[in-house]
Legacy VTK file of the C-alpha trace (Angstrom):
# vtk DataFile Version 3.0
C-alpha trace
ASCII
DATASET POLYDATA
POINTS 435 float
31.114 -2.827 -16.015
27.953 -3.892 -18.307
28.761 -6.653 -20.116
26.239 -6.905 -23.448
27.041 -10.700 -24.266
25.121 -11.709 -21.065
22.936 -8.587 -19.565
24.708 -8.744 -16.609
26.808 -6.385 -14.588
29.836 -7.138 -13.405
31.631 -4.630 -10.695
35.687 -4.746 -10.633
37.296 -4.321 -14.554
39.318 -7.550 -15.665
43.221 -6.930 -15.190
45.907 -7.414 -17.415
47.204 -10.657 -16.148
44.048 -11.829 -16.185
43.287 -11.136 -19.490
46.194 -13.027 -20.686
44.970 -15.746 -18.896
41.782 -15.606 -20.517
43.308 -15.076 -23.916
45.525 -18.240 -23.923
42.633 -20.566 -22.000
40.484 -18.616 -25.737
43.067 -19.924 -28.106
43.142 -23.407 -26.839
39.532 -23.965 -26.700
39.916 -22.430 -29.929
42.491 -25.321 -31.237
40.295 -28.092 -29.463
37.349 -26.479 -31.688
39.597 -27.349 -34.685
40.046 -30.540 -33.707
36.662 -31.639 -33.342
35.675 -29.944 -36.928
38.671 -32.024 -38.524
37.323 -35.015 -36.764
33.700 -34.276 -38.158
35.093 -33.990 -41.982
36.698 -37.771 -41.129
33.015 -38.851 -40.526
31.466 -37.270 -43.410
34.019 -38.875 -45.790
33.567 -42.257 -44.456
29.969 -42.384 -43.784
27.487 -42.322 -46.737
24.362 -41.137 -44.847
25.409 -38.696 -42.365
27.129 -36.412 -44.664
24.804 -33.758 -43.983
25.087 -34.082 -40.385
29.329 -33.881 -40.185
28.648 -30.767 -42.251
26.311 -29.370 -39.831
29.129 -30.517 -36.793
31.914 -29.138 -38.672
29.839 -25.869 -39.126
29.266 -25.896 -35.188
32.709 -26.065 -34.705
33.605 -23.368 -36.946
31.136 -21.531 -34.966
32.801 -22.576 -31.687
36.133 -21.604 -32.778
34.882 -17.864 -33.869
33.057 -17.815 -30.301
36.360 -18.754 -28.379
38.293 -15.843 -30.895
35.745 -13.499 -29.843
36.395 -14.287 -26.092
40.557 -14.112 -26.774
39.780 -10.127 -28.063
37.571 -9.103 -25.794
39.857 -10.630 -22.984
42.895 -8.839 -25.023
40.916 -5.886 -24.559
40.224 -6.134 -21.005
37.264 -4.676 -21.614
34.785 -8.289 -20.109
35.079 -11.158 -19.028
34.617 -14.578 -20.773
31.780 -16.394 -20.664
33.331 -18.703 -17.582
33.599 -15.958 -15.262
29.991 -14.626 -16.037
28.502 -17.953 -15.870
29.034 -17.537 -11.879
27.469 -14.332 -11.922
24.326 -14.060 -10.680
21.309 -11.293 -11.838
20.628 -9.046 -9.548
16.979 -9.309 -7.853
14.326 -7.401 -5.743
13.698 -8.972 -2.802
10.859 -8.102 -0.802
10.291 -9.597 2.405
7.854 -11.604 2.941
4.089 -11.678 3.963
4.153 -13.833 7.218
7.648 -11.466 8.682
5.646 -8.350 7.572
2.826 -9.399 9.166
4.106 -10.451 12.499
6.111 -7.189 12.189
3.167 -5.582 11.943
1.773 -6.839 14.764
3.681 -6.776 17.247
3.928 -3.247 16.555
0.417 -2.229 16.936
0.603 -4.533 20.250
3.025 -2.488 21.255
1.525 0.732 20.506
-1.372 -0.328 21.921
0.117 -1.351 25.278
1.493 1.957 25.227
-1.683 4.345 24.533
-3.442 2.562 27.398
-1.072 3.262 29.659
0.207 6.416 29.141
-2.178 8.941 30.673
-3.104 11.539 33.408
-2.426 7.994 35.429
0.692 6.555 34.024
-0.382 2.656 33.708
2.068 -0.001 33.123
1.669 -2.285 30.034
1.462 -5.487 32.833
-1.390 -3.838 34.545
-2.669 -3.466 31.317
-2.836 -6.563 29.872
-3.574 -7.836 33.740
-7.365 -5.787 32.913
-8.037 -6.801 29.469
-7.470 -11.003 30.239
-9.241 -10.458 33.150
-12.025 -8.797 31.904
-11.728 -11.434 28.987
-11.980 -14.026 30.904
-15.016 -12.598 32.961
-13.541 -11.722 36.143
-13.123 -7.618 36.004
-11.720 -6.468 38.788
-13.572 -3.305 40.768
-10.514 -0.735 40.592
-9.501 2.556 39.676
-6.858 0.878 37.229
-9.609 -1.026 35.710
-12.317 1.679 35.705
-9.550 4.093 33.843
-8.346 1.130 30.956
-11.868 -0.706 30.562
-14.475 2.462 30.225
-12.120 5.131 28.752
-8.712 4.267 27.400
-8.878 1.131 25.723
-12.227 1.745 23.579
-10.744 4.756 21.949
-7.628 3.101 21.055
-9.353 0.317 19.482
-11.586 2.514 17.581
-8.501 4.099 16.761
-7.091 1.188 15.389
-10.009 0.561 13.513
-10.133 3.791 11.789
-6.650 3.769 10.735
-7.247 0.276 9.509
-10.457 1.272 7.489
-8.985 4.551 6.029
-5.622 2.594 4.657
-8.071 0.473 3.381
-9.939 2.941 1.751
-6.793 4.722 0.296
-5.033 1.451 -0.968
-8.807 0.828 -3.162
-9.143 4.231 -4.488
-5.701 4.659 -5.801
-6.612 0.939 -7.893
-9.654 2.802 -9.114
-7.797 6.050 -10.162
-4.920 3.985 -11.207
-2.890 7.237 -9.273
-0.246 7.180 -6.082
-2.074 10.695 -5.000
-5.439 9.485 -4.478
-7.191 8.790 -0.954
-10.776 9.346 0.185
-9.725 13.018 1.878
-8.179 14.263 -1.845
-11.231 13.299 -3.922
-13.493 14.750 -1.593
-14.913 11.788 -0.147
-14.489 12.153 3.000
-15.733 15.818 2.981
-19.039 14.281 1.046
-18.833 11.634 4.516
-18.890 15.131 7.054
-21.870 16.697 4.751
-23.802 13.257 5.273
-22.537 13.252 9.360
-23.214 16.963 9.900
-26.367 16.714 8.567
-27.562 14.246 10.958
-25.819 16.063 14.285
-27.704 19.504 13.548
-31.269 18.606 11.833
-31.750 14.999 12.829
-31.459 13.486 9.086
-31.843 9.763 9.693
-32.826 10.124 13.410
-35.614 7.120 13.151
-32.689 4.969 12.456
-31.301 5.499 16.100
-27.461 4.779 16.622
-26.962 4.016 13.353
-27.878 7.225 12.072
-24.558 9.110 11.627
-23.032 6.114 9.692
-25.816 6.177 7.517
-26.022 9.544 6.834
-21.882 9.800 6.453
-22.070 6.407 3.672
-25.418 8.501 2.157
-22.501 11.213 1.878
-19.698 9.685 0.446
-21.679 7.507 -1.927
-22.945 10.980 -3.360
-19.724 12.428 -2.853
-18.004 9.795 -5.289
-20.296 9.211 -7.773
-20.265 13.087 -7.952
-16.780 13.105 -8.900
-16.345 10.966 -10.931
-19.198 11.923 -13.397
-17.359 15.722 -13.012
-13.969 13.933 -14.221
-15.196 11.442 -16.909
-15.119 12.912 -20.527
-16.507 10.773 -23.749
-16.285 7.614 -21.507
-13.031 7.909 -20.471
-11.205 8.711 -16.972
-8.154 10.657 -16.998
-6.644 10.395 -13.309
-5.114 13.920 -13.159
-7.859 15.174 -14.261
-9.676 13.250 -11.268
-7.888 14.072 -8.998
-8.519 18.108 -10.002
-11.971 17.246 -10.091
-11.771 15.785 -6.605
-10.117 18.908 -5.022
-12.539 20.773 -6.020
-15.359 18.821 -5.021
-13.737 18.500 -1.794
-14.000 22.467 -1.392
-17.688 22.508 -2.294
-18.604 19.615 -0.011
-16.479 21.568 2.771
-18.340 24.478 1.899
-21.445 22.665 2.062
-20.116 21.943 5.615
-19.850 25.177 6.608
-23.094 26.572 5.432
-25.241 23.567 7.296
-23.239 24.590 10.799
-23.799 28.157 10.309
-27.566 27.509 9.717
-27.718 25.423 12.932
-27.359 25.502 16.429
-25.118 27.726 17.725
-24.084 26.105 20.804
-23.028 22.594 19.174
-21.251 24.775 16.609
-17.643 24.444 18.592
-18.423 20.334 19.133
-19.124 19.891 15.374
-15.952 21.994 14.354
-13.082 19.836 16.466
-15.446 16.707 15.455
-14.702 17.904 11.868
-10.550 17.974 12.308
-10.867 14.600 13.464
-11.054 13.256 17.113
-11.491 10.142 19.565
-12.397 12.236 22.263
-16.422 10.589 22.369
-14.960 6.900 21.819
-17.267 4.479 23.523
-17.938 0.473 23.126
-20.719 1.382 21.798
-19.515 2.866 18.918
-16.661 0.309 18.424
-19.098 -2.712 16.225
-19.921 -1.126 13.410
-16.496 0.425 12.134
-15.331 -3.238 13.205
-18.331 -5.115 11.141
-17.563 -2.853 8.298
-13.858 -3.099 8.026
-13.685 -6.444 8.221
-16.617 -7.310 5.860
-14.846 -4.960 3.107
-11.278 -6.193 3.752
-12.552 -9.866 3.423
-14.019 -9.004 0.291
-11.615 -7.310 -1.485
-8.473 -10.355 -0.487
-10.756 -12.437 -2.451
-10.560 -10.245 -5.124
-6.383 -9.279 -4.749
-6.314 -10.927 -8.442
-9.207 -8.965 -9.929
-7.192 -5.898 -8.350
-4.144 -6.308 -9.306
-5.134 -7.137 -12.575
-7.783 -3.425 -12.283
-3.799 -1.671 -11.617
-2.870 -2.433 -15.056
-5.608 -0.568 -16.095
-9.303 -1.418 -17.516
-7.963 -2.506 -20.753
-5.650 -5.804 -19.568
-8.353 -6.378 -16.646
-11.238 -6.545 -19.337
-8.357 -9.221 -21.434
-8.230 -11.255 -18.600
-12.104 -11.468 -18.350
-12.925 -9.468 -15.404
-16.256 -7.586 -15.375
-14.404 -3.960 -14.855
-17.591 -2.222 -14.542
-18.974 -4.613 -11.874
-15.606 -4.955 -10.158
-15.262 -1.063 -10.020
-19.032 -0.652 -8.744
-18.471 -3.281 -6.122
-14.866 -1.379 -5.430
-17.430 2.213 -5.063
-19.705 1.099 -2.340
-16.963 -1.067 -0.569
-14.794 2.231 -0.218
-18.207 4.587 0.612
-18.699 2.185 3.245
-15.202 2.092 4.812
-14.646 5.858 4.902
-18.164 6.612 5.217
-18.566 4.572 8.801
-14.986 5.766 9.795
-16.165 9.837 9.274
-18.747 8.901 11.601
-17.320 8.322 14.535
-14.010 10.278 14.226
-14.546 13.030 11.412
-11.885 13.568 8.694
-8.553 12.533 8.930
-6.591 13.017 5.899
-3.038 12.090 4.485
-3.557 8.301 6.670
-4.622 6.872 3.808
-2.203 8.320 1.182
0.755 7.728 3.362
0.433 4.283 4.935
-0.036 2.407 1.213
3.020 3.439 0.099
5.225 2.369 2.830
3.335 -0.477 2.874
4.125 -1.320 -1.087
7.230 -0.901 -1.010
7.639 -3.241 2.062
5.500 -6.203 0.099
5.330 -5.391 -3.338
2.230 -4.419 -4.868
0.442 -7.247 -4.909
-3.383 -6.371 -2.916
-3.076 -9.474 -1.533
-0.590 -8.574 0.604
-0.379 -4.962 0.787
-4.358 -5.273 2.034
-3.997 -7.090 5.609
-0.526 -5.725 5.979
-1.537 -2.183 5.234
-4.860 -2.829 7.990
-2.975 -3.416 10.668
-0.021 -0.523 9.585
-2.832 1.889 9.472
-3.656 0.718 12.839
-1.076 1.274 14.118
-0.434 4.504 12.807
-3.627 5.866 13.975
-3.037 4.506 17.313
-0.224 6.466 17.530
-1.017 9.571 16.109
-3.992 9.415 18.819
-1.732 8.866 21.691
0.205 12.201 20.594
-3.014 14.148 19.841
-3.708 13.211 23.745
-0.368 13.795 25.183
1.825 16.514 23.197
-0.629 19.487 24.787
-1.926 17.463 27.885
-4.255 18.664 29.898
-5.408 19.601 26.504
-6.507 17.065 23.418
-5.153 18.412 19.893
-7.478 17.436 16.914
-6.116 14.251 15.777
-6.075 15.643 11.895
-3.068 18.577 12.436
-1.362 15.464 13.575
-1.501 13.394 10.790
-0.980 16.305 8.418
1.937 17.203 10.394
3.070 13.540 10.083
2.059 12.548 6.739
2.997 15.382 4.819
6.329 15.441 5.178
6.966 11.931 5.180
5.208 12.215 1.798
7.885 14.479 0.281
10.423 12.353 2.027
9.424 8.691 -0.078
8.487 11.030 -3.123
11.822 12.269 -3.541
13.961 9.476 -2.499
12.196 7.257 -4.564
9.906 8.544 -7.331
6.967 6.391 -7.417
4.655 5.395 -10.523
1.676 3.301 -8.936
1.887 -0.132 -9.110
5.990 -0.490 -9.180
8.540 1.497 -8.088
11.733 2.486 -10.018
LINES 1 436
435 0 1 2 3 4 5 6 7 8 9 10 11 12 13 14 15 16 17 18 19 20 21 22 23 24 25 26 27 28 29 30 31 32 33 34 35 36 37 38 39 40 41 42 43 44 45 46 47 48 49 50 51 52 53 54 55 56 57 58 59 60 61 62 63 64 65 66 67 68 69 70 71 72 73 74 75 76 77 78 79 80 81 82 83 84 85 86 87 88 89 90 91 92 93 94 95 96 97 98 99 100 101 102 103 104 105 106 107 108 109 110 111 112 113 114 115 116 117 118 119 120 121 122 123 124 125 126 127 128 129 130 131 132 133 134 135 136 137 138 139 140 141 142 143 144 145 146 147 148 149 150 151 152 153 154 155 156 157 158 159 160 161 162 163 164 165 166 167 168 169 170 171 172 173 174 175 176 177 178 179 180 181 182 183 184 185 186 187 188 189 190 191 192 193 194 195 196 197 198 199 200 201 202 203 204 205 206 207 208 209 210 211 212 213 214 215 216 217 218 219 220 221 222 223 224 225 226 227 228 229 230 231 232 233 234 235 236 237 238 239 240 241 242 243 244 245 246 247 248 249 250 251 252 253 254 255 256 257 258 259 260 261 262 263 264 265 266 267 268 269 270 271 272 273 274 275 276 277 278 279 280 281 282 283 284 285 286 287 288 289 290 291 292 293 294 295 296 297 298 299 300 301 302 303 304 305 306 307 308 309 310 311 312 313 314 315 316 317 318 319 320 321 322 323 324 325 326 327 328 329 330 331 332 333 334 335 336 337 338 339 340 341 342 343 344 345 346 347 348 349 350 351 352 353 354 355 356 357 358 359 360 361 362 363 364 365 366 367 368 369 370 371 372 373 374 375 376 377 378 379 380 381 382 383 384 385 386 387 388 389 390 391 392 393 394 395 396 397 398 399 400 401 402 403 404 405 406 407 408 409 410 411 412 413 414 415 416 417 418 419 420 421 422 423 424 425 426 427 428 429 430 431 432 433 434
């Protein structure tokens, strides 16, 4: 029952008896009001100077007694409580759990995942072994074994990279849906990451970038996405203003012409690394090395330390330009900074595993509504989430057609997807708070 003296709602309806109750403990606070306004007209006639005051006392007690009248019909009506009974109600609140559980949740998660995509295998490894290799070789004592050849050279540097990429793609998606101010956006819907694969592709066929040696596909995939971006949003912006549907239109699109881009540039070149470059493209760890494990790492954790420091500036950028701008943050240099941190991310994570969609749409918003939306927390917690989600979906892409290796994309799309429609419909989600 909602009662509108106090805001609050109250769940079992007042019974009769009670009401009575109510009603007679009404009348005689109603009497002892009487009292005290008889005992204020005394004062006023025998005191010369605080006439005004009795007045005002008698007045309050008037008031008092048509309060406590109020309460003895409303308590007659059995309709709400008095005020007694609501004053040990309590408002309802959200509460979210907080940072440091979510965190250690998180954690221990992707150490368990971890554990687990190391040693599941061809040669089933157990997670003691496991650990037994990686403190071992940690401590600077590998140990010349099959065990240790099998977790050290080929399993555990593509499930870090893994983790990595999942980290830097949540990342991405959690800073492009602040720029678009929409739930929907992520670097695979506005065409990013396709602009990342024309940058990439480019490099794998005709040697774009080649003097620059290993770092030549992540160059050539931020070269990409940096175009791809500032391509799409100059399509979407109208008289200086950026609607986000209208963005996120825009992006689709783009994302079609950079695909198609794509598929001109592997037509044109060579034949025989055609097949390579086409399961590269769906997404894949298959190539993981340790040598291609620093720079994702440098990357993710250079733009993730940035953009804590600016959680306010963020959260502040969710409200939209307008209140940032009131609260004196530069939103053009803030959203520029926010451009090349996110070209970066998704740029260097194309480059080494190709485009993975829906990781980066999904992951953010199970991670706000676990902590809120506050950046400074969904950020680390949603790094190590999409680590561990990427992990996973890796370890599946590996296993669920073994001898075989499935391109880790269908696996996310078959994951995220539906587990998209699943938190869209049972709880409709406007960015920045849920309802």
């Amino acid at each position: 029952m909602w009662s509108s003296a106090e805001g609050l709602f109250v769940g079992e309806p007042v019974t009769a008896a009670h009401a009575d109750d109510e009603a007679a403990h009404a009348d005689d606070e109603a009497a002892h009001a009487d009292d005290e306004a008889a005992h204020a007209d005394d004062e006023a006639a025998h005191a010369d100077d605080g006439t005004m005051h009795a007045d005002d006392g008698a007045v309050h007690a008037d008031d008092g007694t048509m309060h406590a009248d109020d309460g003895a019909v409303h308590a007659d009506d059995g309709t709400a409580p008095v005020r007694g009974d609501l004053d040990h109600v309590r408002p309802r609140r959200h509460h979210r759990a907080s940072l440091s559980l979510v965190l250690a949740g998180c954690s221990l998660l992707l150490l368990i995942v971890i554990s687990a995509a190391v040693g599941i295998g061809s040669v089933a490894i157990s997670p003691a072994a496991v650990w037994h290799v990686v403190i071992s070789h940690l401590a600077g004592r590998p140990a010349a074994t099959v065990d240790d050849e099998i977790i050290w050279q080929i399993r555990l540097p593509r499930v870090l990279l893994a983790a990595v990429i999942g980290a830097a793609l949540t990342t991405a998606g959690t800073v492009v849906q602040v720029l678009v101010r929409n739930a929907l956006a992520d670097p695979y819907l506005l065409g990013i990451s396709s602009g990342a694969s024309v940058g990439a592709t480019a490099v794998l066929l005709f040697g774009a970038f080649a003097s620059l040696g290993l770092w030549a596909i992540s160059v050539g995939s931020i070269v990409g996405a940096l175009i791809a971006m500032a391509t799409v949003f100059a399509v979407a912006r109208q008289s200086g203003t950026l609607a986000p549907t209208q963005l996120i239109l825009c992006g689709v699109v783009m994302a079609a012409f950079f695909e198609a881009i794509t598929s001109f540039l592997i037509f044109r070149g060579n034949p025989q690394a055609t097949q390579s470059i086409l399961f590269w493209l769906l997404g894949s760890f298959g190539l993981a090395s340790w040598s291609q494990l620093p720079i994702p790492a440098i990357c993710l954790l250079a733009a993730v330390g940035y953009l804590i420091t600016q959680g306010r500036a963020l959260n502040a950028l969710a409200m939209g330009p307008g209140a940032a701008a009131a609260l004196g943050i530069d939103v053009r240099r803030l959203r520029r900074d926010l451009y090349i941190a996110t070209s970066l991310v998704a740029g260097v994570a194309v480059a080494v595993s190709g485009v993975i969609g829906f990781v980066g749409l999904v992951v953010p918003h199970i991670v706000r509504l676990l902590v809120g939306s506050d950046h400074r927390r969904v950020l680390p917690a949603g790094a190590l989430a999409g680590a561990a989600f990427m992990t996973a979906a890796d370890l599946l892409a590996r296993t669920i057609v073994a001898p075989q290796e499935m391109p880790i994309g269908v696996i996310t799309a078959f994951i995220g997807a539906p587990a998209l429609v699943i938190l869209i419909r049972r709880r409709p989600y406007l960015y920045g708070t849920a309802e």
